[in-house]
TIMI-2910 file (N, C-alpha, C, CB; in pm, 1 decimal, decimal comma, always signed):
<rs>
+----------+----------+----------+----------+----------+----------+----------+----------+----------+----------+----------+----------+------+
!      n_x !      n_y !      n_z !     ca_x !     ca_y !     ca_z !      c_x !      c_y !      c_z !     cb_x !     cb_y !     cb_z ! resn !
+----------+----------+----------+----------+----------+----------+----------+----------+----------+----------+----------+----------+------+
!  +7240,5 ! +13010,8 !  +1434,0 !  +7368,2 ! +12969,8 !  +1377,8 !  +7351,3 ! +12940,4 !  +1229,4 !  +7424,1 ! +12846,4 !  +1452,0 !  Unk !
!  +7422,1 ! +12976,3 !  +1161,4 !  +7474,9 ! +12954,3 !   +985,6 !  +7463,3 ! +12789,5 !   +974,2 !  +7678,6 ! +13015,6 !   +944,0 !  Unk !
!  +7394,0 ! +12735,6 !   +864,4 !  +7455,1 ! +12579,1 !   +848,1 !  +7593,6 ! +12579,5 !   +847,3 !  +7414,1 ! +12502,9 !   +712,8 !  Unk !
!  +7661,1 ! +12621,1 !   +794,3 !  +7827,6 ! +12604,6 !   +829,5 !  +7885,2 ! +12568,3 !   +968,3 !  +7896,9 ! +12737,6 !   +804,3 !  Unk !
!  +7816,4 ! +12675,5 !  +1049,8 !  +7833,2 ! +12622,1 !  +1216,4 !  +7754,5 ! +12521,7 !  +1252,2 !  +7798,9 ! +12725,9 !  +1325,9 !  Unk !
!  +7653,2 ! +12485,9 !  +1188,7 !  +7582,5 ! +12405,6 !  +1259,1 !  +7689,2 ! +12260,7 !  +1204,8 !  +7399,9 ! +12416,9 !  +1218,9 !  Unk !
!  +7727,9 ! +12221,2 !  +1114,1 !  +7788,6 ! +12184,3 !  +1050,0 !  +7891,5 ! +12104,3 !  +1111,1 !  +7810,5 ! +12266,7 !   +986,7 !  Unk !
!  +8000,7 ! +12195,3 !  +1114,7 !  +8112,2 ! +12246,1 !  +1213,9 !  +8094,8 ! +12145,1 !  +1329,9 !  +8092,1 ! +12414,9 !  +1268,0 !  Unk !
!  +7979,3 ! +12220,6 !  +1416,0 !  +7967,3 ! +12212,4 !  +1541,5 !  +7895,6 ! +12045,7 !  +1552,0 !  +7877,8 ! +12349,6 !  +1599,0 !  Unk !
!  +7855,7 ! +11961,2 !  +1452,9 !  +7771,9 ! +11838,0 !  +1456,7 !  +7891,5 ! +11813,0 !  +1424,9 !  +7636,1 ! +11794,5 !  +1378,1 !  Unk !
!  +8033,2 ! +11799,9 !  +1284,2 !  +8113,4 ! +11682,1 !  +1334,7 !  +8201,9 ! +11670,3 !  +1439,6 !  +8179,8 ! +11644,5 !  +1251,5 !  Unk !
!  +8265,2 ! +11783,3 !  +1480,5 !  +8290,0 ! +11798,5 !  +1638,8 !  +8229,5 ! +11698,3 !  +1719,4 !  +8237,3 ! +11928,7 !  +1694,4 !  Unk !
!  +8100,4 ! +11738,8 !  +1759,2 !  +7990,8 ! +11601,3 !  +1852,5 !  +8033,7 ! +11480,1 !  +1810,7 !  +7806,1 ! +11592,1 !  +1816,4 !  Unk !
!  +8057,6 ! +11451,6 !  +1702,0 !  +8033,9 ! +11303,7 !  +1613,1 !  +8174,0 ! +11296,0 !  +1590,9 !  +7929,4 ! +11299,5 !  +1452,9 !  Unk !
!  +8264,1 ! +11344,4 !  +1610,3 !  +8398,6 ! +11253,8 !  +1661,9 !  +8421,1 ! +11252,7 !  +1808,6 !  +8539,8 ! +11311,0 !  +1601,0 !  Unk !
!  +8357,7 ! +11350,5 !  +1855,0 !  +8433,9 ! +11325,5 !  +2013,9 !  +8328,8 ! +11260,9 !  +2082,3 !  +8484,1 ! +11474,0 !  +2111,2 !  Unk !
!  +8199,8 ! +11176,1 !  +2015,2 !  +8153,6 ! +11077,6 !  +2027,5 !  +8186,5 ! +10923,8 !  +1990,1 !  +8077,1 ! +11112,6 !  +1994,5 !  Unk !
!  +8282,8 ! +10920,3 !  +1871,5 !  +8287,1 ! +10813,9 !  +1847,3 !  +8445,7 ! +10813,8 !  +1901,0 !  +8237,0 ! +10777,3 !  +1706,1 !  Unk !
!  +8547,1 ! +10878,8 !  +1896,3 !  +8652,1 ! +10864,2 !  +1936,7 !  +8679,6 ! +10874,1 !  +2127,7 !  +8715,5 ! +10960,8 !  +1847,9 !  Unk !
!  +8762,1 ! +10809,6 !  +2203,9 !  +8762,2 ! +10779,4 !  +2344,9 !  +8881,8 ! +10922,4 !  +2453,9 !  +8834,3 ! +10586,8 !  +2344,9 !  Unk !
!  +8863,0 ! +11004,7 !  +2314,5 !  +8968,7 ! +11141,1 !  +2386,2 !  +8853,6 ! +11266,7 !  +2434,8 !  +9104,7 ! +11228,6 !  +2231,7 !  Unk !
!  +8901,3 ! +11309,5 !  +2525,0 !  +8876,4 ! +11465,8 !  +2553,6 !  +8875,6 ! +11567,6 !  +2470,8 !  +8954,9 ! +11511,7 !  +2628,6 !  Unk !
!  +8825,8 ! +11641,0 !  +2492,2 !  +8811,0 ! +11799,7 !  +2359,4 !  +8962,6 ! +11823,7 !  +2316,8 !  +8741,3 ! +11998,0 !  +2449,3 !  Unk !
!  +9031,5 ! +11849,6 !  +2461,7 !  +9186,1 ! +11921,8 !  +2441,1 !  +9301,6 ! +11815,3 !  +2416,1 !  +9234,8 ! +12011,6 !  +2587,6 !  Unk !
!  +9213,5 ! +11692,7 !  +2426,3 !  +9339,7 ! +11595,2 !  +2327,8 !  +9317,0 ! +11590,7 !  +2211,8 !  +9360,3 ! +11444,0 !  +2350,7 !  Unk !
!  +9202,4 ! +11567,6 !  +2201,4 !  +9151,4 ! +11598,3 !  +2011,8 !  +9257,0 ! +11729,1 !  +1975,4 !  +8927,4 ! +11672,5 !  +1981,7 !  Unk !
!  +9267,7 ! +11837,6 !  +2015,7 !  +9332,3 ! +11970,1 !  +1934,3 !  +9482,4 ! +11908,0 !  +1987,1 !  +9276,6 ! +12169,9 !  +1998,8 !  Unk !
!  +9508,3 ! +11822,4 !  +2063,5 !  +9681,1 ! +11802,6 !  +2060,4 !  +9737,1 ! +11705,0 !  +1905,8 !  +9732,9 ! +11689,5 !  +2234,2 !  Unk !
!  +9631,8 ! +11661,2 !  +1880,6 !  +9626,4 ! +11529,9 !  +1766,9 !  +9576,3 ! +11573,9 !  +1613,1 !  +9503,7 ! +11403,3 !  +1825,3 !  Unk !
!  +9499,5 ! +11668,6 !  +1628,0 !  +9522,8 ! +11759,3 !  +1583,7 !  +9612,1 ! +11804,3 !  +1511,0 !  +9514,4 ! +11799,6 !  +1638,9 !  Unk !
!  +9686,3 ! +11913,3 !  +1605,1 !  +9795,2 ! +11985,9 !  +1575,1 !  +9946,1 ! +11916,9 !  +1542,0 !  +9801,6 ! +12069,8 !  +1683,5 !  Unk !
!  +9955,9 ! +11798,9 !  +1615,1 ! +10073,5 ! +11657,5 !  +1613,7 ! +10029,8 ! +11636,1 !  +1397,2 !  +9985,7 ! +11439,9 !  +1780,8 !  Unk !
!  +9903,8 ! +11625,2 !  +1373,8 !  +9904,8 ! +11528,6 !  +1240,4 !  +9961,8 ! +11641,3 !  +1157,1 !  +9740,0 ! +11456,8 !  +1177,0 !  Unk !
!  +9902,9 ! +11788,4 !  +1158,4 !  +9896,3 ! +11865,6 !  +1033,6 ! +10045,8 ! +11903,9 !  +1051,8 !  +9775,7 ! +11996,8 !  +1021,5 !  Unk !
! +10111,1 ! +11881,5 !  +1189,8 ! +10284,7 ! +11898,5 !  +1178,9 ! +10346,5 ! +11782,8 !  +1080,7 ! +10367,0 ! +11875,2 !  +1349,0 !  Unk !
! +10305,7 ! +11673,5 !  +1108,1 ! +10397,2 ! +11573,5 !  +1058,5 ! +10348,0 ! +11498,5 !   +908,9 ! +10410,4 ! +11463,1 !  +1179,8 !  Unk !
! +10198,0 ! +11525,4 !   +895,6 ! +10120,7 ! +11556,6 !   +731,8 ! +10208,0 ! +11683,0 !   +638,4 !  +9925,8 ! +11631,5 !   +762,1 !  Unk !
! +10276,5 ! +11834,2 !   +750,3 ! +10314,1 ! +11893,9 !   +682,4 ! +10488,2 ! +11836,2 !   +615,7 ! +10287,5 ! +12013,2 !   +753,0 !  Unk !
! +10574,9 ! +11796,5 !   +683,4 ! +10664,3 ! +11762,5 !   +707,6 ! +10690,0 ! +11655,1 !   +561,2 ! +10656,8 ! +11721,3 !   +851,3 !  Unk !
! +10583,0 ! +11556,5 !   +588,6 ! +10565,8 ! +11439,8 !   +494,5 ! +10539,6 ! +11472,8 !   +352,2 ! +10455,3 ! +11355,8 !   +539,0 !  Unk !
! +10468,0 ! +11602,6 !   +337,1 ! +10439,3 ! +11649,0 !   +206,3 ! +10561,5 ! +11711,8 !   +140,5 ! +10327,0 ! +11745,5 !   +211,1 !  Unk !
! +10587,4 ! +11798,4 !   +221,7 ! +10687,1 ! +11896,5 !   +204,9 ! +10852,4 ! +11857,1 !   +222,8 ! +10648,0 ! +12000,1 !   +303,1 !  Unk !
! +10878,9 ! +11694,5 !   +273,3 ! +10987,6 ! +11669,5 !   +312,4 ! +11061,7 ! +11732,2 !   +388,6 ! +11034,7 ! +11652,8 !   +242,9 !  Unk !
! +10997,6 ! +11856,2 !   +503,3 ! +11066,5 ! +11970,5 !   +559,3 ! +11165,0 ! +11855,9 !   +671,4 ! +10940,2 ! +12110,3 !   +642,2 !  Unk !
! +11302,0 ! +11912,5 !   +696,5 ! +11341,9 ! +11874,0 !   +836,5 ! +11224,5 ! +11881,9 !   +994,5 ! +11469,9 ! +11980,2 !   +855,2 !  Unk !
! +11265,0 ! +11857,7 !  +1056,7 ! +11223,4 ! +11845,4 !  +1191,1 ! +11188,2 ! +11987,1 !  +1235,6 ! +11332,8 ! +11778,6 !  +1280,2 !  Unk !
! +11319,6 ! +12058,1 !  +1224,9 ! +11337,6 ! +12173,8 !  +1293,9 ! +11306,5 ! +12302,5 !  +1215,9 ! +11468,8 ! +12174,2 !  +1340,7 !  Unk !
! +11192,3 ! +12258,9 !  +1085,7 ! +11171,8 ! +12376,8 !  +1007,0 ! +11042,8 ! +12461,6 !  +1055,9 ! +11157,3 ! +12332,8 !   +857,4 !  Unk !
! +11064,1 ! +12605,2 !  +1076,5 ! +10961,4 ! +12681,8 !  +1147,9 ! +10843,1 ! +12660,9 !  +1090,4 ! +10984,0 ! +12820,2 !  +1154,1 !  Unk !
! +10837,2 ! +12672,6 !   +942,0 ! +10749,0 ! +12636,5 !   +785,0 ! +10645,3 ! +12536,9 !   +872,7 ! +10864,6 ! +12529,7 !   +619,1 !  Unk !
! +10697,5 ! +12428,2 !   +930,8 ! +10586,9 ! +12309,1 !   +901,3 ! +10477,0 ! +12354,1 !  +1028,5 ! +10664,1 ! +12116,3 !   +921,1 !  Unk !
! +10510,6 ! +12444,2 !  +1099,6 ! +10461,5 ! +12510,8 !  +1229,3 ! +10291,9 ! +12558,7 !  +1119,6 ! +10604,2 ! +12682,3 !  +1310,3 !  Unk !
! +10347,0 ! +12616,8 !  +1064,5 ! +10228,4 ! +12721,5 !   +954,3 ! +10086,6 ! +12689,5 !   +982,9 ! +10240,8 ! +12687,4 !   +767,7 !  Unk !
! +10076,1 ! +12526,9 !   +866,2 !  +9970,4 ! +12500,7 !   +860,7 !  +9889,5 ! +12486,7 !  +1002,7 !  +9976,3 ! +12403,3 !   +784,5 !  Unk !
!  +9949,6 ! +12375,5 !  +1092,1 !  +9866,4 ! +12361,4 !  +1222,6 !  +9833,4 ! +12482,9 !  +1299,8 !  +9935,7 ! +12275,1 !  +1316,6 !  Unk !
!  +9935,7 ! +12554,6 !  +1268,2 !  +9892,2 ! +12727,2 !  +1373,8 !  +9724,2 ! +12794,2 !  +1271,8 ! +10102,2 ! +12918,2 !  +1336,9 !  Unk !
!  +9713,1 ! +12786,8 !  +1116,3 !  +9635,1 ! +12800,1 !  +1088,2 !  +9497,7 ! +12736,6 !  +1068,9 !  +9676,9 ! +12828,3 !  +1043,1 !  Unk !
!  +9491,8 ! +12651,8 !  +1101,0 !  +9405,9 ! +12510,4 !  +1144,2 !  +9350,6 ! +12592,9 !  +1275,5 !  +9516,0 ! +12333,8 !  +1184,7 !  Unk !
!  +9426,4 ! +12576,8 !  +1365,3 !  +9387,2 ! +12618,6 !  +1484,1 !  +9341,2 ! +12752,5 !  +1520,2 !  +9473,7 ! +12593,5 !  +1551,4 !  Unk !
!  +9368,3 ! +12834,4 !  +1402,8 !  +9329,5 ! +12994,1 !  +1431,5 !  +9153,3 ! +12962,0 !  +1366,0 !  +9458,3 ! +13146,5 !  +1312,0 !  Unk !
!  +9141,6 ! +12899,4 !  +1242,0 !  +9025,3 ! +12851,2 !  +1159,9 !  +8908,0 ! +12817,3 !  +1249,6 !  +9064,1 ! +12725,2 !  +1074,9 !  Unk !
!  +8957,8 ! +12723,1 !  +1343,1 !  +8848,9 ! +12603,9 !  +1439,5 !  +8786,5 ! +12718,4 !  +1513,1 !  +8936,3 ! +12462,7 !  +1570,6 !  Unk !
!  +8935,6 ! +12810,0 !  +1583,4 !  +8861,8 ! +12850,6 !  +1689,9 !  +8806,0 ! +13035,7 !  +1652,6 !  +8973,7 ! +12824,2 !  +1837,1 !  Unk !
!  +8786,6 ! +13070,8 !  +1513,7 !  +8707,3 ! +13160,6 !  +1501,4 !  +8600,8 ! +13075,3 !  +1476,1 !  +8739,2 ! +13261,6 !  +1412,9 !  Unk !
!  +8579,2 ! +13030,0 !  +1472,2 !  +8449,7 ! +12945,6 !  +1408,6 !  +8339,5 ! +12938,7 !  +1569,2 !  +8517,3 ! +12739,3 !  +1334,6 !  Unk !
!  +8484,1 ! +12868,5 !  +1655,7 !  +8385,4 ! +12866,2 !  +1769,6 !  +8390,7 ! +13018,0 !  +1875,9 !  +8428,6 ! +12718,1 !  +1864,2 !  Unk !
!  +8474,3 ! +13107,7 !  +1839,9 !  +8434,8 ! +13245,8 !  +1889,5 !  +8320,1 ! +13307,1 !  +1894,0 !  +8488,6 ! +13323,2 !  +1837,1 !  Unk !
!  +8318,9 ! +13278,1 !  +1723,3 !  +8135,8 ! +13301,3 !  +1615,9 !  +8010,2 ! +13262,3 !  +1702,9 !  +8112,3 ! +13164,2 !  +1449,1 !  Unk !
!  +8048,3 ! +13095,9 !  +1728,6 !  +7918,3 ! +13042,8 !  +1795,1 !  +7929,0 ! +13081,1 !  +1925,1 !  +7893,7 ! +12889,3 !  +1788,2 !  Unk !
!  +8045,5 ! +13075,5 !  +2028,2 !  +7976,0 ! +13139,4 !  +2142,9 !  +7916,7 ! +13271,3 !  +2145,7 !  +8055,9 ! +13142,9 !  +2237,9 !  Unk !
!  +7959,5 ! +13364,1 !  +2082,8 !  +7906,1 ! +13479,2 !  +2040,1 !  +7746,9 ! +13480,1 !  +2016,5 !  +7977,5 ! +13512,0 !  +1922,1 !  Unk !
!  +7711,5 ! +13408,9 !  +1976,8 !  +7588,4 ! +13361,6 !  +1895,6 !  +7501,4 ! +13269,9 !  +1993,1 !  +7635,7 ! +13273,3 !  +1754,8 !  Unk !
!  +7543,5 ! +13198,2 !  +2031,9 !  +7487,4 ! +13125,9 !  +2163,8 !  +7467,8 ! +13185,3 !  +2288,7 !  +7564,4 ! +13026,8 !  +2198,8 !  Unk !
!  +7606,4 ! +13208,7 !  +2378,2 !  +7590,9 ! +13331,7 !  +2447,7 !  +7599,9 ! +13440,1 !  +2525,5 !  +7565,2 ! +13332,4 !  +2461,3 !  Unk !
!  +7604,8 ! +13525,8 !  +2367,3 !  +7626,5 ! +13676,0 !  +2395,0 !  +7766,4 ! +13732,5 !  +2434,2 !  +7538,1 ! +13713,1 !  +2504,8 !  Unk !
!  +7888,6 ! +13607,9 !  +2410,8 !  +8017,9 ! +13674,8 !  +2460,8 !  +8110,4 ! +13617,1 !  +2382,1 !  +8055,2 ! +13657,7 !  +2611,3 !  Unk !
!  +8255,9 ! +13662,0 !  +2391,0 !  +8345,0 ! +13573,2 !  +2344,7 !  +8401,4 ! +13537,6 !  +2448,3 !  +8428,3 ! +13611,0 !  +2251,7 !  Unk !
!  +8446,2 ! +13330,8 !  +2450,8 !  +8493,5 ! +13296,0 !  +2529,0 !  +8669,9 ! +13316,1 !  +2514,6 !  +8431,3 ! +13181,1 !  +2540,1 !  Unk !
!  +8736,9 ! +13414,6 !  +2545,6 !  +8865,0 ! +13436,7 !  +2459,0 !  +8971,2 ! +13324,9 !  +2569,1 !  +8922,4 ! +13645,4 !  +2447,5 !  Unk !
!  +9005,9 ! +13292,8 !  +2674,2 !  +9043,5 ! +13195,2 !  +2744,5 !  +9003,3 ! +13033,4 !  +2655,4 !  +8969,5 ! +13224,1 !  +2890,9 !  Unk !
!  +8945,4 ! +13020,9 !  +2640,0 !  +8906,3 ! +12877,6 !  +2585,2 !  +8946,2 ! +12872,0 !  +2466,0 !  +8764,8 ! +12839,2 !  +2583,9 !  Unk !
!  +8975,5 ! +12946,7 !  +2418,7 !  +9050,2 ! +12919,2 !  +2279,8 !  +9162,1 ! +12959,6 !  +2299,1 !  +9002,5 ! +12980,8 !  +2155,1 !  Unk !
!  +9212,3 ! +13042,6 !  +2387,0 !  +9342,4 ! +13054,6 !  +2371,6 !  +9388,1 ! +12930,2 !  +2406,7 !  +9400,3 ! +13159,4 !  +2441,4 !  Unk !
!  +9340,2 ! +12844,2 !  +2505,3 !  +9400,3 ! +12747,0 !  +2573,8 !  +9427,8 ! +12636,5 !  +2467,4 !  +9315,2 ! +12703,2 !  +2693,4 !  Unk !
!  +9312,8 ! +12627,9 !  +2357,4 !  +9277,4 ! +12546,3 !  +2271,1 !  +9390,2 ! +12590,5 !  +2114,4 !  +9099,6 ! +12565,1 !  +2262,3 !  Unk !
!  +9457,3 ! +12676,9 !  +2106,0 !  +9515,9 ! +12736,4 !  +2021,4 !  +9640,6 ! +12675,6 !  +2116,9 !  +9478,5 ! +12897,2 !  +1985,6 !  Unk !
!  +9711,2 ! +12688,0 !  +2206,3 !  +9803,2 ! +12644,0 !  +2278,2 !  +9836,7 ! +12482,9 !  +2245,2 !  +9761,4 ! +12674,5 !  +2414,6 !  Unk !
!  +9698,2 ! +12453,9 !  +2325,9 !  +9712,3 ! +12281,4 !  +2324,6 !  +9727,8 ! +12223,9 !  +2149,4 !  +9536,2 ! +12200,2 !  +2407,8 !  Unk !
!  +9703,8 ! +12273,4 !  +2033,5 !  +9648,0 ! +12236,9 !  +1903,5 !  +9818,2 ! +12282,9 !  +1890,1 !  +9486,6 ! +12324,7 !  +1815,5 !  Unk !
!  +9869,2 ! +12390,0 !  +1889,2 ! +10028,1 ! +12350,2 !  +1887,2 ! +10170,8 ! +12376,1 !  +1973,5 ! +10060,9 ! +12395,1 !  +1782,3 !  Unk !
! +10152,0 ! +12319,9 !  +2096,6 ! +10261,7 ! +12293,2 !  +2173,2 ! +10383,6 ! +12191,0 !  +2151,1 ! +10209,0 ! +12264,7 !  +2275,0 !  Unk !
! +10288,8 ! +12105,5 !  +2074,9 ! +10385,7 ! +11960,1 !  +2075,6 ! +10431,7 ! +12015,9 !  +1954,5 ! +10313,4 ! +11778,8 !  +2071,0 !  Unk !
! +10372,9 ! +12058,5 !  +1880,8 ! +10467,7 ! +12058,8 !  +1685,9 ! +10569,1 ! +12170,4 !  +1730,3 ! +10339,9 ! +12138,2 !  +1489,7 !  Unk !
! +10580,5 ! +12259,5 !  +1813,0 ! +10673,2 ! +12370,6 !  +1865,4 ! +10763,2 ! +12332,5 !  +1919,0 ! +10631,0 ! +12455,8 !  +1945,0 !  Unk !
! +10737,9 ! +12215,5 !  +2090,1 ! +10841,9 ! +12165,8 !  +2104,1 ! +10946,6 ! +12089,8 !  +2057,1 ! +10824,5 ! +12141,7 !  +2153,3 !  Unk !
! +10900,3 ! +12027,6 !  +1923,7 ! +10946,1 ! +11942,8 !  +1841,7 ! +11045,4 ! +12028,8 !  +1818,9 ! +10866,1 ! +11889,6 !  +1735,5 !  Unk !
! +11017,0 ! +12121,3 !  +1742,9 ! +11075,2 ! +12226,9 !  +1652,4 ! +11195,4 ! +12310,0 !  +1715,5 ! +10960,6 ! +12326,8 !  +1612,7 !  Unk !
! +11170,2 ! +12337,2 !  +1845,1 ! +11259,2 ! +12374,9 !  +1948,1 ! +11399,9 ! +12241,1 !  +1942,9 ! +11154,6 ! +12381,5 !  +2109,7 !  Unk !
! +11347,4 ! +12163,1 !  +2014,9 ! +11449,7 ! +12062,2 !  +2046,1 ! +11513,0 ! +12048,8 !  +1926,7 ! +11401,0 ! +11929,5 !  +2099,2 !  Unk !
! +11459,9 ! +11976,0 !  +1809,4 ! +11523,2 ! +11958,6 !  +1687,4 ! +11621,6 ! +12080,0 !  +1639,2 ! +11414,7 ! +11935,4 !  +1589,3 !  Unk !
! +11591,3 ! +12192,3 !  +1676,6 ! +11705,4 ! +12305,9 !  +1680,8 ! +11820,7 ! +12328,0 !  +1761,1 ! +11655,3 ! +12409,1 !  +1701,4 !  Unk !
! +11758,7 ! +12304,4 !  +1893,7 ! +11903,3 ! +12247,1 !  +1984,8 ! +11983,9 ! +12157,8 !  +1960,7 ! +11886,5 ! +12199,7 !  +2097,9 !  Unk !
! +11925,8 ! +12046,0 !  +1927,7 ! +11991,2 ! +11945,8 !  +1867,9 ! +12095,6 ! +11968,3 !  +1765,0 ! +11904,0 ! +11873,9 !  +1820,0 !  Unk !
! +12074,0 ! +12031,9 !  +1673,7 ! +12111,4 ! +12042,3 !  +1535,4 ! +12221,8 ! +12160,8 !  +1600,5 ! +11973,3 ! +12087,3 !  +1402,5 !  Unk !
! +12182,1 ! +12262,6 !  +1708,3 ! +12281,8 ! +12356,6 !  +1723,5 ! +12392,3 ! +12299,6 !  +1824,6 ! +12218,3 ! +12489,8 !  +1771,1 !  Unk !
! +12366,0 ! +12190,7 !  +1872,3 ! +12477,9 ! +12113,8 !  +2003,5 ! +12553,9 ! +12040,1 !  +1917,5 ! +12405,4 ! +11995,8 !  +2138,4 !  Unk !
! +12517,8 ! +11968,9 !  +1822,1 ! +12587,5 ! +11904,1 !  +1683,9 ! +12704,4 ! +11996,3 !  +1643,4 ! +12474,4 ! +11895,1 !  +1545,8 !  Unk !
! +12673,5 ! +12111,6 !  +1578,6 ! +12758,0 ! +12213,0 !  +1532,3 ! +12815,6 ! +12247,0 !  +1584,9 ! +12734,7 ! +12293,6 !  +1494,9 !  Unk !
! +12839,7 ! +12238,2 !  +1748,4 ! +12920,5 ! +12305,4 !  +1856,1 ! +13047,0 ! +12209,1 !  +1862,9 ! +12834,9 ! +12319,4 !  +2008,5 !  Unk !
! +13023,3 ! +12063,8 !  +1819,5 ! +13148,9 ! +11951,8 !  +1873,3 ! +13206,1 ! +11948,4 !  +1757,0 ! +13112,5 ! +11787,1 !  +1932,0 !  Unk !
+----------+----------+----------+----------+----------+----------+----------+----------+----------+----------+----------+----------+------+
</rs>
């Protein structure tokens, strides 16, 4: 493995050592901050597709990284485990984004 992965792959260990969550809550918390970090920077509404961006690219980032190392470790890509992990990293900033659109479109209807 590259120091970069090795890298990578040690602060991974060393938060989901010091913090009391699971792998796939880490990527829900994750994906929840860089929505509402994006939002906060950008002042976007709720229901803007935009603030989706960053966390979807966060999450594409992590998990080539760990494609790389299973690849490298061994001998395959685990493509299920990241998809799942690409899912979980942004479901919640989507559903947000969903509802906040219904919302805004049930408003306009009365």
């Amino acid at each position: 493995m590259s120091a970069s992965s090795l890298t990578y792959q040690g602060l991974k260990l060393r938060v989901l050592s010091i913090v009391p969550l699971a792998k796939d809550a880490i990527h829900v918390y994750i994906g929840f901050g860089c929505y509402a970090a994006t939002l906060l920077l950008f002042r976007l509404p709720l229901g803007s597709g935009r603030a989706l961006i960053p966390g979807f690219l966060v999450s594409l980032g992590m998990e080539y990284v760990d494609l790389r190392d299973n690849l490298r470790a061994h001998g395959r890509l685990l493509w299920a485990d990241s998809l799942k992990d690409i899912v979980n990293t942004n479901l919640i900033p989507l559903a947000i984004v969903l509802l906040a659109r219904l919302r805004a479109a049930s408003h306009r209807r009365v």
